[in-house]
mmCIF file of the C-alpha atoms, coordinates in Angstrom:
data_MODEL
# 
_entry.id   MODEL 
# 
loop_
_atom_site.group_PDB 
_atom_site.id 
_atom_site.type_symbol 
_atom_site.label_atom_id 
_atom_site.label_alt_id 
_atom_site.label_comp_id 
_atom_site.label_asym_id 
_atom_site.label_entity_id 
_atom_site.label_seq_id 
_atom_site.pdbx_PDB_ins_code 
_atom_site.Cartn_x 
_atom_site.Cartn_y 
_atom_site.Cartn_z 
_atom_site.occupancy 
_atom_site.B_iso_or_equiv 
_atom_site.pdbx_formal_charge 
_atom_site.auth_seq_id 
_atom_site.auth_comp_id 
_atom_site.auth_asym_id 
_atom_site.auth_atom_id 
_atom_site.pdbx_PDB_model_num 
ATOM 1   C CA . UNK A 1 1   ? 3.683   -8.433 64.317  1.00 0.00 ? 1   UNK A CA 1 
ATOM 2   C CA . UNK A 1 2   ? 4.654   -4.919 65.435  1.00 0.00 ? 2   UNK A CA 1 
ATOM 3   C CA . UNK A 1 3   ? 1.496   -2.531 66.006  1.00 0.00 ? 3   UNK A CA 1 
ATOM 4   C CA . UNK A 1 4   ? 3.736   0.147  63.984  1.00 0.00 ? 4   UNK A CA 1 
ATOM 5   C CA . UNK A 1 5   ? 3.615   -2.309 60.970  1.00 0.00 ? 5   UNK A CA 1 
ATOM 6   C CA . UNK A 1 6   ? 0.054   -2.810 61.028  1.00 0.00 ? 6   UNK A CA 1 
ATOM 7   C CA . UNK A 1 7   ? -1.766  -1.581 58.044  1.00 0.00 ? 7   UNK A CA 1 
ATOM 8   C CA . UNK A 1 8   ? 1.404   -0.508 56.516  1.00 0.00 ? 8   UNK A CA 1 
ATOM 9   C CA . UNK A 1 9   ? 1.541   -2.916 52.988  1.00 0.00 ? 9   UNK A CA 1 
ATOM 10  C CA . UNK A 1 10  ? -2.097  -1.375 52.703  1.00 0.00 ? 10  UNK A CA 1 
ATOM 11  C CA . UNK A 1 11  ? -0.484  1.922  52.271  1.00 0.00 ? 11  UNK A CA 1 
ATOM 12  C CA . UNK A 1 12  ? 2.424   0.127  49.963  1.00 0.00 ? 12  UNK A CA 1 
ATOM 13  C CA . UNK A 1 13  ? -0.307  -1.244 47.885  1.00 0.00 ? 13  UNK A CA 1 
ATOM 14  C CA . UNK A 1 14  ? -2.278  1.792  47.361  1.00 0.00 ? 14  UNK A CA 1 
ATOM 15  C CA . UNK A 1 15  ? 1.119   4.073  46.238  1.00 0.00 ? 15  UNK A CA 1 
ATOM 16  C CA . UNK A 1 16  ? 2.194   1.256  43.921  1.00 0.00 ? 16  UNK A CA 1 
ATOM 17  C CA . UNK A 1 17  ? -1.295  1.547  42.402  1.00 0.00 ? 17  UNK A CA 1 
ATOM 18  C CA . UNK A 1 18  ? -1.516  5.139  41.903  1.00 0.00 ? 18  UNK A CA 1 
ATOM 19  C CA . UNK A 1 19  ? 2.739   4.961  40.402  1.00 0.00 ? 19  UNK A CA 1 
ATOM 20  C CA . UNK A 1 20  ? 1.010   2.194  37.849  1.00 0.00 ? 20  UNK A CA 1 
ATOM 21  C CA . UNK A 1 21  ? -1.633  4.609  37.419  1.00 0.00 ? 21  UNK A CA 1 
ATOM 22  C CA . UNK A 1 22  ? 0.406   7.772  36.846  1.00 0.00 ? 22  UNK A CA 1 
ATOM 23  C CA . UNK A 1 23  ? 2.749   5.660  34.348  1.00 0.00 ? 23  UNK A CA 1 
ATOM 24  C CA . UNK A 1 24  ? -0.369  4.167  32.503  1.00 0.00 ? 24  UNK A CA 1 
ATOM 25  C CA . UNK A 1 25  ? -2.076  7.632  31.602  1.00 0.00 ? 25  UNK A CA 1 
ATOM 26  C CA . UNK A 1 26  ? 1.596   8.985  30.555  1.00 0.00 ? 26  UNK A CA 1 
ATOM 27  C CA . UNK A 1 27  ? 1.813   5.894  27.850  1.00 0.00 ? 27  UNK A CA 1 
ATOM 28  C CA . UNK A 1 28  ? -1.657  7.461  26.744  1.00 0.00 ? 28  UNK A CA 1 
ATOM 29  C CA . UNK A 1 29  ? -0.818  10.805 26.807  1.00 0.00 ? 29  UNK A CA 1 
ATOM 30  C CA . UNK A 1 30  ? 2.323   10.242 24.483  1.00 0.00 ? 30  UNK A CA 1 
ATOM 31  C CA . UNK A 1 31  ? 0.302   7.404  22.500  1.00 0.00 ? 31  UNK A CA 1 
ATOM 32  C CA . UNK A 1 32  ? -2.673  10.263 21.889  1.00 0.00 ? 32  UNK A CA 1 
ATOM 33  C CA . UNK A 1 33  ? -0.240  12.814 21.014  1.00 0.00 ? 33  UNK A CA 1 
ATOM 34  C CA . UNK A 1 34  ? 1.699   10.256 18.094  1.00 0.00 ? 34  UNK A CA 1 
ATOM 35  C CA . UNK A 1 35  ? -1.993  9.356  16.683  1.00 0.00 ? 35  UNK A CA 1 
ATOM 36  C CA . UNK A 1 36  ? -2.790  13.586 16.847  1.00 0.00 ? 36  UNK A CA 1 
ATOM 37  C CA . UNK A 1 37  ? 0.731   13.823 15.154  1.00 0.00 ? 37  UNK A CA 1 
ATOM 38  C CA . UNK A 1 38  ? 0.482   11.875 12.215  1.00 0.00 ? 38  UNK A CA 1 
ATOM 39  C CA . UNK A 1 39  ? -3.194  12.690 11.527  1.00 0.00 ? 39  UNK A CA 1 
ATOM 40  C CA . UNK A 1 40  ? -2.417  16.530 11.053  1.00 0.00 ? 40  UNK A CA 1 
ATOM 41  C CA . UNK A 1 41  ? 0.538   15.917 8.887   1.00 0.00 ? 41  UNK A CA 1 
ATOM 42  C CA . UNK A 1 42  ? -1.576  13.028 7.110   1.00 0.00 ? 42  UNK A CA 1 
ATOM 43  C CA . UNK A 1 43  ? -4.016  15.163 6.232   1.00 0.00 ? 43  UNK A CA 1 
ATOM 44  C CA . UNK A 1 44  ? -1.783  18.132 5.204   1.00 0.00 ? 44  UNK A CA 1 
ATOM 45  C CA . UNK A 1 45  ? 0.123   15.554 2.936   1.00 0.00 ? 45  UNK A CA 1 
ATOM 46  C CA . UNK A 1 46  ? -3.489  14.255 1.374   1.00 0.00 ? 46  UNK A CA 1 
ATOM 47  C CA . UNK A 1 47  ? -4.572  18.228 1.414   1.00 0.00 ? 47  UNK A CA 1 
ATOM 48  C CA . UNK A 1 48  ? -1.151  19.280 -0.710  1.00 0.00 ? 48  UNK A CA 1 
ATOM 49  C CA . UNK A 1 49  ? -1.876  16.102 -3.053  1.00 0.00 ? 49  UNK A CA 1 
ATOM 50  C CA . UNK A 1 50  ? -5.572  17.163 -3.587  1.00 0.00 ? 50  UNK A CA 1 
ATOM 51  C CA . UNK A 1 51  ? -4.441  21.160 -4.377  1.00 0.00 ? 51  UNK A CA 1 
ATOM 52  C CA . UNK A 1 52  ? -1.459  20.275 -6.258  1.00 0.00 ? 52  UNK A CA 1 
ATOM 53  C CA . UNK A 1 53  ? -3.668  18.226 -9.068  1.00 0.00 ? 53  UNK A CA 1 
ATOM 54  C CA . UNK A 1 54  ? -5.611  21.471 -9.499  1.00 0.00 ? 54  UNK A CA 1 
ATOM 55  C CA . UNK A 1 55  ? -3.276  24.428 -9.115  1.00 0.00 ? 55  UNK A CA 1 
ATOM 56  C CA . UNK A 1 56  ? -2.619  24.940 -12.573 1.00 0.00 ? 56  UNK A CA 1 
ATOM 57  C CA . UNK A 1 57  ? -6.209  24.483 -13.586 1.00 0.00 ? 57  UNK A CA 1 
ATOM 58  C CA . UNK A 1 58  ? -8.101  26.319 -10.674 1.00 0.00 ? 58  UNK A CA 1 
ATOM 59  C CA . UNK A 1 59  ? -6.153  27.740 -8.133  1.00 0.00 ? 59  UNK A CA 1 
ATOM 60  C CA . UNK A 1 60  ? -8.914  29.201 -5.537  1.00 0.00 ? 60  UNK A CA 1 
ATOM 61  C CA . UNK A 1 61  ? -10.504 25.525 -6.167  1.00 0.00 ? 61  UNK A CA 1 
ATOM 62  C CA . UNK A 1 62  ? -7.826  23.484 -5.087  1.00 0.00 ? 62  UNK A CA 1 
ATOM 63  C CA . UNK A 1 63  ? -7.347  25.596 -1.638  1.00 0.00 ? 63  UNK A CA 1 
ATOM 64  C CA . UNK A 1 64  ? -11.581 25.019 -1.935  1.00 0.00 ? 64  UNK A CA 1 
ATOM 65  C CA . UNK A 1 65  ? -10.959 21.222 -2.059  1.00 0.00 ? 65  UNK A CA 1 
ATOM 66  C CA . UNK A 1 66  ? -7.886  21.096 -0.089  1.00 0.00 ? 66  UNK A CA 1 
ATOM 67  C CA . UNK A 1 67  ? -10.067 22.917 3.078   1.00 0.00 ? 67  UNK A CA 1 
ATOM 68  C CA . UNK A 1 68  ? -12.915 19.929 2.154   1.00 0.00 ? 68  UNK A CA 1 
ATOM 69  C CA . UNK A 1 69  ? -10.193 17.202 2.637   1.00 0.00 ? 69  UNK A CA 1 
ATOM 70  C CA . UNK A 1 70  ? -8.449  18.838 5.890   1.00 0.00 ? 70  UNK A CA 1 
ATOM 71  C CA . UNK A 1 71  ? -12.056 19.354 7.230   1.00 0.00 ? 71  UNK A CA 1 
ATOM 72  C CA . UNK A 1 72  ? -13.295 15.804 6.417   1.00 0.00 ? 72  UNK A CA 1 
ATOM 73  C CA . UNK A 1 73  ? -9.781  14.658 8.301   1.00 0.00 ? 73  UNK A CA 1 
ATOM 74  C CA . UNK A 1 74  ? -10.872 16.553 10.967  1.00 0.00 ? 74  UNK A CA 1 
ATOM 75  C CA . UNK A 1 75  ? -8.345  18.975 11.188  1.00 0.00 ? 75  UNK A CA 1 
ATOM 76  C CA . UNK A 1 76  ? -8.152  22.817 10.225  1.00 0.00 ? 76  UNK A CA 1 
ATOM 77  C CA . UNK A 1 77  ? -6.437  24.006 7.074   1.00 0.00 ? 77  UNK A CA 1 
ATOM 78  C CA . UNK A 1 78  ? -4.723  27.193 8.076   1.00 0.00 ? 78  UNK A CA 1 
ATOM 79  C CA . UNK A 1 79  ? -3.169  28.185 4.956   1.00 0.00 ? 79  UNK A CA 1 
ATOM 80  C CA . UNK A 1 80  ? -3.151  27.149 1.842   1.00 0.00 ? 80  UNK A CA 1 
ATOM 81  C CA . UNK A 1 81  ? -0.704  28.600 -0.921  1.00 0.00 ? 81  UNK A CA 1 
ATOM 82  C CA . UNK A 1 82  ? -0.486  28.191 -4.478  1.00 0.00 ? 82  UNK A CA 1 
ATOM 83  C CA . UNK A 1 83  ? 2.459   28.898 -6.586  1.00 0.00 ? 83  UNK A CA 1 
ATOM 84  C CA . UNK A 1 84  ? 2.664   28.020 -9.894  1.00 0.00 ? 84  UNK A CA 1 
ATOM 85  C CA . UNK A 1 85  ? 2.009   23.839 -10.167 1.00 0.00 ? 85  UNK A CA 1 
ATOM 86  C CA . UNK A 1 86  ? 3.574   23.414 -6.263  1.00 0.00 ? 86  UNK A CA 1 
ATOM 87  C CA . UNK A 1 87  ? 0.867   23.729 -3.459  1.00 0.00 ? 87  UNK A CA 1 
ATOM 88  C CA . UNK A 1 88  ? 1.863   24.439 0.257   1.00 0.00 ? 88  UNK A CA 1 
ATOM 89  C CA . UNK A 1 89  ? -0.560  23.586 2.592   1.00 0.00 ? 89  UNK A CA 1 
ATOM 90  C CA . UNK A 1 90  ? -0.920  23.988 6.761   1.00 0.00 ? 90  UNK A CA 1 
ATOM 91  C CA . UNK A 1 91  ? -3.076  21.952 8.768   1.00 0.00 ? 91  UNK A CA 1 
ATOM 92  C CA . UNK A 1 92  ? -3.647  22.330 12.908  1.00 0.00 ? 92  UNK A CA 1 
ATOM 93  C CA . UNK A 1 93  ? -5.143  20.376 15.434  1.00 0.00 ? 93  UNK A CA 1 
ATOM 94  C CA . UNK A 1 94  ? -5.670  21.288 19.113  1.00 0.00 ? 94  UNK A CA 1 
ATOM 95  C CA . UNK A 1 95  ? -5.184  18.447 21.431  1.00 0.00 ? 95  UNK A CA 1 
ATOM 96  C CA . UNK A 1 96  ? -5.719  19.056 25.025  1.00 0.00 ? 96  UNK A CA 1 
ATOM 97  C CA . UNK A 1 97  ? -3.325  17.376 27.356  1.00 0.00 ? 97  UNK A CA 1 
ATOM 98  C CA . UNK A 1 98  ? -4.152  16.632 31.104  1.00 0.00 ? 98  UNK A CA 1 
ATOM 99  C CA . UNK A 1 99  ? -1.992  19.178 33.309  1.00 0.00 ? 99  UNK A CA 1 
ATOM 100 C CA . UNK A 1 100 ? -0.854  20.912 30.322  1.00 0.00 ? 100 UNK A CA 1 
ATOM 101 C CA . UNK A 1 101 ? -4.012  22.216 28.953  1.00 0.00 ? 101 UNK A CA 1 
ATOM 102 C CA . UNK A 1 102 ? -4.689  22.443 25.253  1.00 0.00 ? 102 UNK A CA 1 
ATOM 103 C CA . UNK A 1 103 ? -1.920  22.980 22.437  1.00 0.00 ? 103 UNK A CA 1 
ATOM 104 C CA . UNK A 1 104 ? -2.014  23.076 19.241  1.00 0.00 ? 104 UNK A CA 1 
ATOM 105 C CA . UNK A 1 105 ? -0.369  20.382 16.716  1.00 0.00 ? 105 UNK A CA 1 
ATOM 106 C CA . UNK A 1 106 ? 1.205   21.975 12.973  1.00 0.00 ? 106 UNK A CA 1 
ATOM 107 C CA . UNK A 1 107 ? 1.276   19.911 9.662   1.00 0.00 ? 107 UNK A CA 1 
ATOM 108 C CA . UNK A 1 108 ? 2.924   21.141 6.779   1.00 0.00 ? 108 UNK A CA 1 
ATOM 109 C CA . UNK A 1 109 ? 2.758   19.337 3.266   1.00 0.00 ? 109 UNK A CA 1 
ATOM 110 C CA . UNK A 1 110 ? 4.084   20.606 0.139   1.00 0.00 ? 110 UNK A CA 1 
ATOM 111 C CA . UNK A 1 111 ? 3.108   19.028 -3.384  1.00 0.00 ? 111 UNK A CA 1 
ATOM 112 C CA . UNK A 1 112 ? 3.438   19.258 -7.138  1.00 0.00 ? 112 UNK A CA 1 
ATOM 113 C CA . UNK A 1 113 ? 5.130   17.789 -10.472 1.00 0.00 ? 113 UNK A CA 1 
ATOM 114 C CA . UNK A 1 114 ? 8.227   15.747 -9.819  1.00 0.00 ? 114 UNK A CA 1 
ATOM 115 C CA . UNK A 1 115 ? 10.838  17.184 -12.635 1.00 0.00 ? 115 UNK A CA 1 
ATOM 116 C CA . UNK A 1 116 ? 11.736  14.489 -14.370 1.00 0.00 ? 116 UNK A CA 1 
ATOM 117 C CA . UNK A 1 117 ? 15.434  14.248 -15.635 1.00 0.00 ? 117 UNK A CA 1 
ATOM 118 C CA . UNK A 1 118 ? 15.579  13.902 -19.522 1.00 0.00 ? 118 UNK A CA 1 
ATOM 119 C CA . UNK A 1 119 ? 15.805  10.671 -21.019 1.00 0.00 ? 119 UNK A CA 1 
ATOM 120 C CA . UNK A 1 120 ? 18.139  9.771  -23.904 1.00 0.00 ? 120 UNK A CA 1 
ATOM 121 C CA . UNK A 1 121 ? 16.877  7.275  -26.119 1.00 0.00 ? 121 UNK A CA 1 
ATOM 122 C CA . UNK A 1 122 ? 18.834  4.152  -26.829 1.00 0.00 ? 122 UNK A CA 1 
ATOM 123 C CA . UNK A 1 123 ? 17.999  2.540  -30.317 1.00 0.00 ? 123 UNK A CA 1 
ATOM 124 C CA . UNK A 1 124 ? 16.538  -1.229 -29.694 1.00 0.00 ? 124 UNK A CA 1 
ATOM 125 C CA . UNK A 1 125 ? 18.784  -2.586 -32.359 1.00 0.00 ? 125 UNK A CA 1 
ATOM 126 C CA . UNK A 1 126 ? 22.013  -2.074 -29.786 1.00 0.00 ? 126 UNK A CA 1 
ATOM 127 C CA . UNK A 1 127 ? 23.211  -5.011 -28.422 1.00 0.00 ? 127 UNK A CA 1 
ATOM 128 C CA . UNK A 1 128 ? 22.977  -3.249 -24.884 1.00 0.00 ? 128 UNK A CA 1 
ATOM 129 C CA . UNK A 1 129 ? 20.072  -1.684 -24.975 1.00 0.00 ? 129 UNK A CA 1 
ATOM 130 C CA . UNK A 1 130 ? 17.470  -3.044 -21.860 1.00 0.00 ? 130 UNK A CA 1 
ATOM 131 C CA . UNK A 1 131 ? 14.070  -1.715 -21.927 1.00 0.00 ? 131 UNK A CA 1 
ATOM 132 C CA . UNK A 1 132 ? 13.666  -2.309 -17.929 1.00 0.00 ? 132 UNK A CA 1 
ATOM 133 C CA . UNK A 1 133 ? 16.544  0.644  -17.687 1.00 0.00 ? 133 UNK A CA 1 
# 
């Protein structure tokens, strides 16, 4: 054995450990961003459900209820917007990312009555008439 190789898969070992390293907290970086991701539009989605079944009845309520839900999703609700039946709602979470810093993750949600095209009725003594239709 040379005396110039001596010592040197020690060094090969240790940078192969800190590449598996550097690759292993990258999959967790992206991984924590995804969960961050869907939780602030989740909760937006579950916020703009919540508002939208009380913006016709109480509209300052359902923001009230809609800033409950965000806050027991643990995310902010930034605005909240009723118009008419439809309720728009914005969520945000700050995440803070190692050698990034902190940033903040947007959710958007938008809810209210589906309009509902008008049925024609078909009399049930027609030979075609399929009540599964």
């Amino acid at each position: 054995m040379n005396s110039k190789e001596r010592g040197s898969s020690t060094l090969w070992g240790v940078s192969l450990m800190g590449l598996l390293m550097a690759v292993a907290t990258a999959f967790a970086t992206v991984g924590s961003v995804r969960v961050a991701r869907h939780r602030v539009n989740n909760a937006a989605d579950l916020s703009a459900l919540a508002a939208a079944k009380l913006a016709l009845i109480d509209p300052q309520g359902a923001c009230d209820k809609a800033t409950a839900l965000a806050t027991q999703n643990g995310v902010h609700l930034t605005q909240c917007k009723i118009t008419h039946e439809i309720a728009d709602i914005w969520t945000s979470l700050p995440i803070s990312l190692p050698a990034v810093g902190t940033r903040t993750l947007v959710g958007r949600a938008r809810a209210g009555p589906a309009e509902a095209a008008p049925v024609e009725a078909i009399p049930a003594d027609e030979p075609d008439y399929d009540p599964g239709r």
